[in-house]
HTML snippet that shows the backbone in 3Dmol.js (N, CA, C, O; Angstrom):
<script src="https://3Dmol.org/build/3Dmol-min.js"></script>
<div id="view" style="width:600px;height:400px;position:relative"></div>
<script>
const pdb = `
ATOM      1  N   UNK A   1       0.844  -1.184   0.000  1.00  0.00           N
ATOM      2  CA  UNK A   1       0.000   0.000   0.000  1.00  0.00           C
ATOM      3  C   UNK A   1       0.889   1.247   0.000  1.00  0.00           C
ATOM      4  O   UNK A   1       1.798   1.565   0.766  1.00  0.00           O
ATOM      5  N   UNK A   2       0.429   1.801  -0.960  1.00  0.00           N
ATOM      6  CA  UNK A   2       1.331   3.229  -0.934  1.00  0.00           C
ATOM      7  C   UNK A   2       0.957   4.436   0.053  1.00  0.00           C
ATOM      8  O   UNK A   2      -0.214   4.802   0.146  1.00  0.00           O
ATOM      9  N   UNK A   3       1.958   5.026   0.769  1.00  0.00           N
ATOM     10  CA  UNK A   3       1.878   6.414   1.457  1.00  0.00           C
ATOM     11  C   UNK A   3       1.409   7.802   0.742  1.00  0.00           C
ATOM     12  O   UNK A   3       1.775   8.204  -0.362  1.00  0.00           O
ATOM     13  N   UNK A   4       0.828   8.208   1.325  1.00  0.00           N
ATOM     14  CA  UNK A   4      -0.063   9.224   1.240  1.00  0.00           C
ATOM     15  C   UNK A   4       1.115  10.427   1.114  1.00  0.00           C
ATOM     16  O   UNK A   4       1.885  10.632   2.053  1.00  0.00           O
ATOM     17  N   UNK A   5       1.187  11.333  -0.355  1.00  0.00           N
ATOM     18  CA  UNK A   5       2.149  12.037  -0.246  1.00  0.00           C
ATOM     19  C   UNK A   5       1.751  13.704   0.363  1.00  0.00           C
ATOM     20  O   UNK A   5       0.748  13.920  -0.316  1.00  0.00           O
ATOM     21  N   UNK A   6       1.842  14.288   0.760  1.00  0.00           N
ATOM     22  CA  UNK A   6       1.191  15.742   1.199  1.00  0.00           C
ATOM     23  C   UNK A   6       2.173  16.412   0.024  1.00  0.00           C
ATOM     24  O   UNK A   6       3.340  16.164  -0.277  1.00  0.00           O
ATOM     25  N   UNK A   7       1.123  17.447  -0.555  1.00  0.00           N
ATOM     26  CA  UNK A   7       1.422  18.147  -1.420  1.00  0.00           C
ATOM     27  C   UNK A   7       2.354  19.294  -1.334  1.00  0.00           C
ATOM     28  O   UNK A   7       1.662  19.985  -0.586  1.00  0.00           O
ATOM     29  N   UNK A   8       3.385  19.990  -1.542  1.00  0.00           N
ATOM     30  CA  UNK A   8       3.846  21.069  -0.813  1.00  0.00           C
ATOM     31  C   UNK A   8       2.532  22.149  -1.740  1.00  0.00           C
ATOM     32  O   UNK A   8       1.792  21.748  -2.639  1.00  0.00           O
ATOM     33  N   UNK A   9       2.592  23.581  -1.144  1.00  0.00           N
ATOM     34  CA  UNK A   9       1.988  24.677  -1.286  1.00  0.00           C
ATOM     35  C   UNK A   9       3.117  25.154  -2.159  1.00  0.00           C
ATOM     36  O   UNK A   9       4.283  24.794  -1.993  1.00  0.00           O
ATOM     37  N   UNK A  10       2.708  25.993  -3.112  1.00  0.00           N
ATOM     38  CA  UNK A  10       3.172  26.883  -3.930  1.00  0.00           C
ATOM     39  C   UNK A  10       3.716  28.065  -3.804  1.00  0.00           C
ATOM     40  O   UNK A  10       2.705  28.766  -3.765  1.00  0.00           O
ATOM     41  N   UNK A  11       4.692  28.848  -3.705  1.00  0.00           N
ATOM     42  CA  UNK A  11       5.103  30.157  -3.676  1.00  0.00           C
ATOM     43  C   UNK A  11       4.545  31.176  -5.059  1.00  0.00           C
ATOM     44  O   UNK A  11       4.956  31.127  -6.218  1.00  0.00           O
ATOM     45  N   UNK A  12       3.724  31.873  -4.608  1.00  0.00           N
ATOM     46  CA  UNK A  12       3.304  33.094  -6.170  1.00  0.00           C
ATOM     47  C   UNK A  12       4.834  33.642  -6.146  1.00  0.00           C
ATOM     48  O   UNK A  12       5.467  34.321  -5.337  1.00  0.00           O
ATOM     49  N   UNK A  13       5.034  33.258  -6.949  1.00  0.00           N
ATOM     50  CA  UNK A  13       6.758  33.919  -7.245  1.00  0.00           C
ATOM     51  C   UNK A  13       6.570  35.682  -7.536  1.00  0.00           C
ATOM     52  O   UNK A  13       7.241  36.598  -7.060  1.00  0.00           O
ATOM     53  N   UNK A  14       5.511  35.740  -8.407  1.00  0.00           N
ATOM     54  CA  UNK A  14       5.078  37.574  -8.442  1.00  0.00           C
ATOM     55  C   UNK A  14       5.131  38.102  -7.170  1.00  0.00           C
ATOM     56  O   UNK A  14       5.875  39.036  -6.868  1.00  0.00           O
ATOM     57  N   UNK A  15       4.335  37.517  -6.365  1.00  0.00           N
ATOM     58  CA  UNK A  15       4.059  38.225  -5.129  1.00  0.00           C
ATOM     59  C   UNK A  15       6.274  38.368  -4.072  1.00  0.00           C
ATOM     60  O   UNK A  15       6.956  39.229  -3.515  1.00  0.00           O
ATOM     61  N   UNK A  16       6.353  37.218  -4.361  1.00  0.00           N
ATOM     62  CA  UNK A  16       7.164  36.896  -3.436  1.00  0.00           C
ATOM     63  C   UNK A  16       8.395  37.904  -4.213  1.00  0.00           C
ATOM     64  O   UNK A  16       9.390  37.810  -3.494  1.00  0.00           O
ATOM     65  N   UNK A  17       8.611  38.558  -5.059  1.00  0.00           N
ATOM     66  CA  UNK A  17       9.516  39.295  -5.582  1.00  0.00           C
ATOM     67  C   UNK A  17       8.983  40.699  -4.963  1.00  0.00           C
ATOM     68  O   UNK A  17       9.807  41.565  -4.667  1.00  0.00           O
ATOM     69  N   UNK A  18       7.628  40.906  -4.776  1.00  0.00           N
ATOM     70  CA  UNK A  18       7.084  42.641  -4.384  1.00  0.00           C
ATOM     71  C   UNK A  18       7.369  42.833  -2.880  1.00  0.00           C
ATOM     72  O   UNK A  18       7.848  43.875  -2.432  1.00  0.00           O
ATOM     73  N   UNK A  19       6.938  41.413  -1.884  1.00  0.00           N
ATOM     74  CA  UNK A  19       6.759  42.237  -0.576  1.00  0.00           C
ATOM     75  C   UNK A  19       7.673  41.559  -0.074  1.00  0.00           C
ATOM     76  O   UNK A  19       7.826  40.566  -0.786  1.00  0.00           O
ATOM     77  N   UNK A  20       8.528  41.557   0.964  1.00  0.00           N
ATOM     78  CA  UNK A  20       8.979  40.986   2.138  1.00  0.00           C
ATOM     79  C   UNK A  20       8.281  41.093   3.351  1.00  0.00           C
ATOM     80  O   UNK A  20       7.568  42.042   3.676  1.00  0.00           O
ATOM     81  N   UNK A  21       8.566  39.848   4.161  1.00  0.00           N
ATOM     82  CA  UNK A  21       7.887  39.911   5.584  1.00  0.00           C
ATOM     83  C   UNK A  21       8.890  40.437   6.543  1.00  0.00           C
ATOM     84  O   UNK A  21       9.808  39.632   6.700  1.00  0.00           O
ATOM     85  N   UNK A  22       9.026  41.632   7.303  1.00  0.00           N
ATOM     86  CA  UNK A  22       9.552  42.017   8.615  1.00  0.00           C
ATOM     87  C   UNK A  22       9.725  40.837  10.118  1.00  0.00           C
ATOM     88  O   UNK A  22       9.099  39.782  10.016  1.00  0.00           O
ATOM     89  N   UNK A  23      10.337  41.005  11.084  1.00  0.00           N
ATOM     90  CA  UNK A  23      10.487  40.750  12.207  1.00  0.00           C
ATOM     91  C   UNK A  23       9.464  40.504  12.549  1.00  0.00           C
ATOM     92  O   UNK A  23       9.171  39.379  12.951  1.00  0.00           O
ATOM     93  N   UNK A  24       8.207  41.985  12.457  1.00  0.00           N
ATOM     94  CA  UNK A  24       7.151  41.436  13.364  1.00  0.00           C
ATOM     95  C   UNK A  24       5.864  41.282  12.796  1.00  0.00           C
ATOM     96  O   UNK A  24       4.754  41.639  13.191  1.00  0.00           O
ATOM     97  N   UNK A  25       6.290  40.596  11.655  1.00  0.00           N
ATOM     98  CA  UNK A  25       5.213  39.569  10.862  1.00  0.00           C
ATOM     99  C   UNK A  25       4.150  40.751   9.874  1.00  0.00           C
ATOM    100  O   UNK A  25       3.127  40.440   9.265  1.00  0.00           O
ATOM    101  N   UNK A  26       4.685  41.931   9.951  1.00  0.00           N
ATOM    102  CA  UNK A  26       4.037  42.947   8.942  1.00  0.00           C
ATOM    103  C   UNK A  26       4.738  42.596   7.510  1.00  0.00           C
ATOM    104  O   UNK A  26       5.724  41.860   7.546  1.00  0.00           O
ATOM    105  N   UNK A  27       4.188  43.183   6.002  1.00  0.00           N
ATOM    106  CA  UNK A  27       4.865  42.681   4.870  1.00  0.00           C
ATOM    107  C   UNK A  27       5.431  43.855   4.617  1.00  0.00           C
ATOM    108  O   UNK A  27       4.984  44.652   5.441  1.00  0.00           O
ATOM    109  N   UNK A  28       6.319  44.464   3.776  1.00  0.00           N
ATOM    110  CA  UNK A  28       6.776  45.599   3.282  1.00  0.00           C
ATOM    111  C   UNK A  28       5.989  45.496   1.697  1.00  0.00           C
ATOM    112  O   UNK A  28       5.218  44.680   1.192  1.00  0.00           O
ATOM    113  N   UNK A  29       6.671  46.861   1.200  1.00  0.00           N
ATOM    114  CA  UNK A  29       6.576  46.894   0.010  1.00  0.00           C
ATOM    115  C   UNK A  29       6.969  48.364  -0.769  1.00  0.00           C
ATOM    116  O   UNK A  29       7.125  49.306   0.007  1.00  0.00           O
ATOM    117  N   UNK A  30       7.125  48.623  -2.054  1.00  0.00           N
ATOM    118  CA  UNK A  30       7.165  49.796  -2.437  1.00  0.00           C
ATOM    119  C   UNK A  30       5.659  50.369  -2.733  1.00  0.00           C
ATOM    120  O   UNK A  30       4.586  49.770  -2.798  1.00  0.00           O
ATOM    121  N   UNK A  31       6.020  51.919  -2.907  1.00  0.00           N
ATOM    122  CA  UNK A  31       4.758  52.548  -2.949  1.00  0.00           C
ATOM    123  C   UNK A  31       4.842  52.316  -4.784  1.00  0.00           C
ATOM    124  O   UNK A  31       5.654  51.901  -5.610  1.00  0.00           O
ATOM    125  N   UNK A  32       3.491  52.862  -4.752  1.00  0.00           N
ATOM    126  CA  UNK A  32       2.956  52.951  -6.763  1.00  0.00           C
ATOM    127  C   UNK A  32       3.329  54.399  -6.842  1.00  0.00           C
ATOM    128  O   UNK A  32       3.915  55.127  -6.041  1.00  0.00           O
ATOM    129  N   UNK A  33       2.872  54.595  -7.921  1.00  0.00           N
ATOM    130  CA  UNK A  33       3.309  55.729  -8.730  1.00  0.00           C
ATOM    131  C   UNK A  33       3.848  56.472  -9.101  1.00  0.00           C
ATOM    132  O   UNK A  33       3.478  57.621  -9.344  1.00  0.00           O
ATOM    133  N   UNK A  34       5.461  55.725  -9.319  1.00  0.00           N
ATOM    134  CA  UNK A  34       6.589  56.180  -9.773  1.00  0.00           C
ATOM    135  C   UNK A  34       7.293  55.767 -10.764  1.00  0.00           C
ATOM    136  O   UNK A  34       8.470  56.125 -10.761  1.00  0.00           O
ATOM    137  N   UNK A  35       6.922  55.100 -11.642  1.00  0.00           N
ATOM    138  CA  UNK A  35       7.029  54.913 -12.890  1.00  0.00           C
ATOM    139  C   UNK A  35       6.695  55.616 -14.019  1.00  0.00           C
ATOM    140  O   UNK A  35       7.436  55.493 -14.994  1.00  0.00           O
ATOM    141  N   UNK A  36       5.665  56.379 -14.096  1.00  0.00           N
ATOM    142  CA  UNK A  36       5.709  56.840 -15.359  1.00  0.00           C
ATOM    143  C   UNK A  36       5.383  58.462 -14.747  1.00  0.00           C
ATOM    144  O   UNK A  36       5.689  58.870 -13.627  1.00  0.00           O
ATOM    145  N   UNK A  37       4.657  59.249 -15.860  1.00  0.00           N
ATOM    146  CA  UNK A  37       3.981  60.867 -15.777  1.00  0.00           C
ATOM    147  C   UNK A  37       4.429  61.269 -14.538  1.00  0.00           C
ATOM    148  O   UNK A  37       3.693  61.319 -13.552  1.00  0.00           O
ATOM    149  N   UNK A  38       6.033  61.667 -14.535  1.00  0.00           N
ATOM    150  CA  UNK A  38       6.229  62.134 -12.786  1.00  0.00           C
ATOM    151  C   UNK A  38       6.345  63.431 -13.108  1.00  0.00           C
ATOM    152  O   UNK A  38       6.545  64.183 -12.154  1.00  0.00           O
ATOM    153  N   UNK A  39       6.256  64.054 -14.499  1.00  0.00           N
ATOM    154  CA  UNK A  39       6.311  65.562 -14.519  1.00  0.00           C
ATOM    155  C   UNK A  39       5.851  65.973 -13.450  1.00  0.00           C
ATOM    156  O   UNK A  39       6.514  66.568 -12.601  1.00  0.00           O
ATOM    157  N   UNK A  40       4.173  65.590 -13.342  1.00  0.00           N
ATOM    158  CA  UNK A  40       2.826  66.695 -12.817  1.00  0.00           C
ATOM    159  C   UNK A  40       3.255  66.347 -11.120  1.00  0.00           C
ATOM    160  O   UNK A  40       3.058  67.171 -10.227  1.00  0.00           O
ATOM    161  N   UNK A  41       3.618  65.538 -10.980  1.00  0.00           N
ATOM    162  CA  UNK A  41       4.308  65.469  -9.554  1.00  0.00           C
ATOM    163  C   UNK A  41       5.391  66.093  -9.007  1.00  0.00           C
ATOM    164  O   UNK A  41       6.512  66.315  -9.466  1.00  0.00           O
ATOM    165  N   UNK A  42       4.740  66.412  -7.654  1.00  0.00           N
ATOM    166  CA  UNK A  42       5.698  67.459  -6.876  1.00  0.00           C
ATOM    167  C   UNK A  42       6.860  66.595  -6.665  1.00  0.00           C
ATOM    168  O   UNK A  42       6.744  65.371  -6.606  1.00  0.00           O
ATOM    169  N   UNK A  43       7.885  67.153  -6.559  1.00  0.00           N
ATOM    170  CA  UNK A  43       9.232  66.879  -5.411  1.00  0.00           C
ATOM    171  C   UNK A  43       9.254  66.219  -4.260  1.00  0.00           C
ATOM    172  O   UNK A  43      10.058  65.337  -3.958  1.00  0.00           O
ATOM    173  N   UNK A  44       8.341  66.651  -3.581  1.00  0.00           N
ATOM    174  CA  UNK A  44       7.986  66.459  -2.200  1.00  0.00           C
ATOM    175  C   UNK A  44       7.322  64.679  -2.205  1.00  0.00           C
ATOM    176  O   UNK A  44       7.721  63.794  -1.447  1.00  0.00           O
ATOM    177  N   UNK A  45       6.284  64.533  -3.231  1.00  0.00           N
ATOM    178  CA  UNK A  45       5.792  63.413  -3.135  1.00  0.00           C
ATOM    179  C   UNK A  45       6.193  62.521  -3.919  1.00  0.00           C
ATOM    180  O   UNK A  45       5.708  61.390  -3.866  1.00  0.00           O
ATOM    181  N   UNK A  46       7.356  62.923  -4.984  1.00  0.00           N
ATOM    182  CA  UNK A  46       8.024  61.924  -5.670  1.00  0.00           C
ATOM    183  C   UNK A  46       9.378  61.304  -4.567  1.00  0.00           C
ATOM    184  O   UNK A  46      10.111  60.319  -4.657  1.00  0.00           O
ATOM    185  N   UNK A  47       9.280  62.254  -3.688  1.00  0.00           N
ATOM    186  CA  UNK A  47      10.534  61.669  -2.986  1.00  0.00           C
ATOM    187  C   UNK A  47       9.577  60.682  -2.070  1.00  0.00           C
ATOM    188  O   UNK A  47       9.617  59.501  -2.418  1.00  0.00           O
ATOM    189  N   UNK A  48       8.801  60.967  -1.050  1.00  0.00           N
ATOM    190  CA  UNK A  48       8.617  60.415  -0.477  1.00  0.00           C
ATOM    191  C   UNK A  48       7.622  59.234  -0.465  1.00  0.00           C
ATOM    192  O   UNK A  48       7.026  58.849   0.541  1.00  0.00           O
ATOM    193  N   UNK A  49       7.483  58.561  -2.041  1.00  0.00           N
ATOM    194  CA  UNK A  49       6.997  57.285  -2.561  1.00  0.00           C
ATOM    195  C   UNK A  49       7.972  56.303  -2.921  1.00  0.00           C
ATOM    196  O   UNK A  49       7.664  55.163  -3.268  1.00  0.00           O
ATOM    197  N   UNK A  50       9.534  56.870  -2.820  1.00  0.00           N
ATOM    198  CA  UNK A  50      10.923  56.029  -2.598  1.00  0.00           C
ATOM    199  C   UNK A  50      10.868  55.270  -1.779  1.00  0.00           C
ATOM    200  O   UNK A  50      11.172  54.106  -2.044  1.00  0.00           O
ATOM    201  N   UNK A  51      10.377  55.707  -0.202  1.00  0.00           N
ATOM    202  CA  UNK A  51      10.740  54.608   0.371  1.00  0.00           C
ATOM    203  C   UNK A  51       9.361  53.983   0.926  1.00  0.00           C
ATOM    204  O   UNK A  51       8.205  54.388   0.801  1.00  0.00           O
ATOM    205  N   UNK A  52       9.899  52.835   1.594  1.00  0.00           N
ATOM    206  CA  UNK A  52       9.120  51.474   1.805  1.00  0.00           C
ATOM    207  C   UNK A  52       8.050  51.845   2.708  1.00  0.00           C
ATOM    208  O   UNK A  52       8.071  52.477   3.764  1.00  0.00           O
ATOM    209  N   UNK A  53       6.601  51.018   1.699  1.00  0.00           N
ATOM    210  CA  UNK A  53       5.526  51.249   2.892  1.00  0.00           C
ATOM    211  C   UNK A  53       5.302  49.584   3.565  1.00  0.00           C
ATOM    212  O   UNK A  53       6.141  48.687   3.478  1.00  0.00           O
ATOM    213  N   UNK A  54       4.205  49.497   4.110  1.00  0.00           N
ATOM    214  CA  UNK A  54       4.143  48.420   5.116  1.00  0.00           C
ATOM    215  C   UNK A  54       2.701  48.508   4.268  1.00  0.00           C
ATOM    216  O   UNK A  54       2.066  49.507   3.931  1.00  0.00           O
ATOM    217  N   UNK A  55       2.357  46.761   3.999  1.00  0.00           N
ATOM    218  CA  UNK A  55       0.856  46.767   3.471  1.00  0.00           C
ATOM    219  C   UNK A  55      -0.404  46.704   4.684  1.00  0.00           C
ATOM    220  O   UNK A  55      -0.439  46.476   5.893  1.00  0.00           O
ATOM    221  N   UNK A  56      -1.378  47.039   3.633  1.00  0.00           N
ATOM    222  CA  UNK A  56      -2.708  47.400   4.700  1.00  0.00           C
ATOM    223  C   UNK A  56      -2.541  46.326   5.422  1.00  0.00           C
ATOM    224  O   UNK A  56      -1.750  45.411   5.195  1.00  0.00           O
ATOM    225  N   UNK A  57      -3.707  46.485   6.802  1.00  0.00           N
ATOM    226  CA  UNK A  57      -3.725  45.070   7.330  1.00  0.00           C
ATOM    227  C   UNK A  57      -4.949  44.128   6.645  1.00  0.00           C
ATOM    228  O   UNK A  57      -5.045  42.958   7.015  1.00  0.00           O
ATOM    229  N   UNK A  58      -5.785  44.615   5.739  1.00  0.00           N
ATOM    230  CA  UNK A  58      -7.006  44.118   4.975  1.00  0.00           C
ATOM    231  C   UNK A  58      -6.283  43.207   3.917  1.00  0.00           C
ATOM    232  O   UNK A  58      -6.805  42.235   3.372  1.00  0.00           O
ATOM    233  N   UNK A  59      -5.253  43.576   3.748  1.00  0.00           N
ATOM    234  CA  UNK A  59      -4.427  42.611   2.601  1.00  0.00           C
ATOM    235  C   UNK A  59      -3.688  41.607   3.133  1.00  0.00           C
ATOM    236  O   UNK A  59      -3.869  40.510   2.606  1.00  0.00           O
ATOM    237  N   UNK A  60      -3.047  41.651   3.866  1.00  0.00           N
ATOM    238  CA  UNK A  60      -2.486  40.428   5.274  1.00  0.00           C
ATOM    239  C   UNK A  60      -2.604  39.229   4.562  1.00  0.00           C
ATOM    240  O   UNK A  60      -1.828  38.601   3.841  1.00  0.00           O
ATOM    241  N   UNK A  61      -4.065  39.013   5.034  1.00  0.00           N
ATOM    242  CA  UNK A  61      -4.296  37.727   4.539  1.00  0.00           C
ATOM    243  C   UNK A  61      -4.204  37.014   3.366  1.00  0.00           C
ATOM    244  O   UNK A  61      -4.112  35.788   3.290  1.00  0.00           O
ATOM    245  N   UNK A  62      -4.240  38.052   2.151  1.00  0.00           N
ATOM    246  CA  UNK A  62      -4.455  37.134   0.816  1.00  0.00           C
ATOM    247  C   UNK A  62      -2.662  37.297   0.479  1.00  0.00           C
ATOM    248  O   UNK A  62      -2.258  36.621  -0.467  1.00  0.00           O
ATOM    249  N   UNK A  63      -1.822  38.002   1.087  1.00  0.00           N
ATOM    250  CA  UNK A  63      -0.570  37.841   0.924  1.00  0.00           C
ATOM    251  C   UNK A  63       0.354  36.841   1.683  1.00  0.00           C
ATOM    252  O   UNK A  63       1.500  36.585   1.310  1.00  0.00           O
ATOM    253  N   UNK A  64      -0.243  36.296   2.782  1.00  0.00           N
ATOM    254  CA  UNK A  64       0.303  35.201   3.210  1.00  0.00           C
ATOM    255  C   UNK A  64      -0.625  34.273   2.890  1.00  0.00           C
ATOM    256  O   UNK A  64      -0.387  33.291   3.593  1.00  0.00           O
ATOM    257  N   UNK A  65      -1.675  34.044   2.109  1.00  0.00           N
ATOM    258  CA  UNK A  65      -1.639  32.765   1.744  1.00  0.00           C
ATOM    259  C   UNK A  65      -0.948  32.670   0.188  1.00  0.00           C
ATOM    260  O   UNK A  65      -1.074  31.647  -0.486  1.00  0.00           O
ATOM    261  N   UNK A  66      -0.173  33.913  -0.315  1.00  0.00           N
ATOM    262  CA  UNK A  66       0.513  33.797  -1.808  1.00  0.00           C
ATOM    263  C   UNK A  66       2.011  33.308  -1.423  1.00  0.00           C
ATOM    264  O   UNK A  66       2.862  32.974  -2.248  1.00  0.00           O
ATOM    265  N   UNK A  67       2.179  33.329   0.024  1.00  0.00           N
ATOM    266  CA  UNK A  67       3.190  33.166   0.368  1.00  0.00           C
ATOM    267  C   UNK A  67       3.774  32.352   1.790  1.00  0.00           C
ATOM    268  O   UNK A  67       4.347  32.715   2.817  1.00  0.00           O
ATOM    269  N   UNK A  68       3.302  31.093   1.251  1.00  0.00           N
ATOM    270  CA  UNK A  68       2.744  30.015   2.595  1.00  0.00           C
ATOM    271  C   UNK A  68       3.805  29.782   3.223  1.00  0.00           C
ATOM    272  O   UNK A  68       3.625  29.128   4.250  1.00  0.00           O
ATOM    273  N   UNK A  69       5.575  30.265   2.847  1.00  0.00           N
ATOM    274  CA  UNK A  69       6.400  29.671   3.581  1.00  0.00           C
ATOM    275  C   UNK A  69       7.425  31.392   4.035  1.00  0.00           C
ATOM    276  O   UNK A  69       8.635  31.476   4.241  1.00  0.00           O
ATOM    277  N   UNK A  70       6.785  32.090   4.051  1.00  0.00           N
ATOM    278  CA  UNK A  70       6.680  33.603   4.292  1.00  0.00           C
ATOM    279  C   UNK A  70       7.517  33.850   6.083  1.00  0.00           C
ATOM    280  O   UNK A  70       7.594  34.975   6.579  1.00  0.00           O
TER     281      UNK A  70
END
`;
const viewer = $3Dmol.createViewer("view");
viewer.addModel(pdb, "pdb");
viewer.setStyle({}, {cartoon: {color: "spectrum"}});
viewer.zoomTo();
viewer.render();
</script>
């Protein structure tokens, strides 16, 4: 009789290239809208979409299950 194999879970490789998980189990990520039309954008808010935001907590969930070994 053959053993029952458990499947491993999948890594979304997309996802797993955008966010990292922190120390205390929050995800990071970059902000949007800095890729293209940055004319009409100020200084002020082109700089400060450089650095790293932390995702909502409403998203939490569907990002750790894209990322089951997270």
């Amino acid at each position: 009789m053959a053993a029952k194999v458990k499947v491993k879970m999948k890594t979304d490789k997309g996802v797993a290239k955008r966010f990292k998980k922190t120390g205390s189990g929050h995800f990071k990520c970059r902000h949007q809208n800095l890729r293209h039309i940055l004319t009409k954008k100020t200084r002020k808010r082109k700089r400060s979409l450089r650095k790293m935001t932390c995702v909502h907590q409403s998203n939490i969930r569907a990002i750790m299950r894209q990322l089951p070994y997270a």
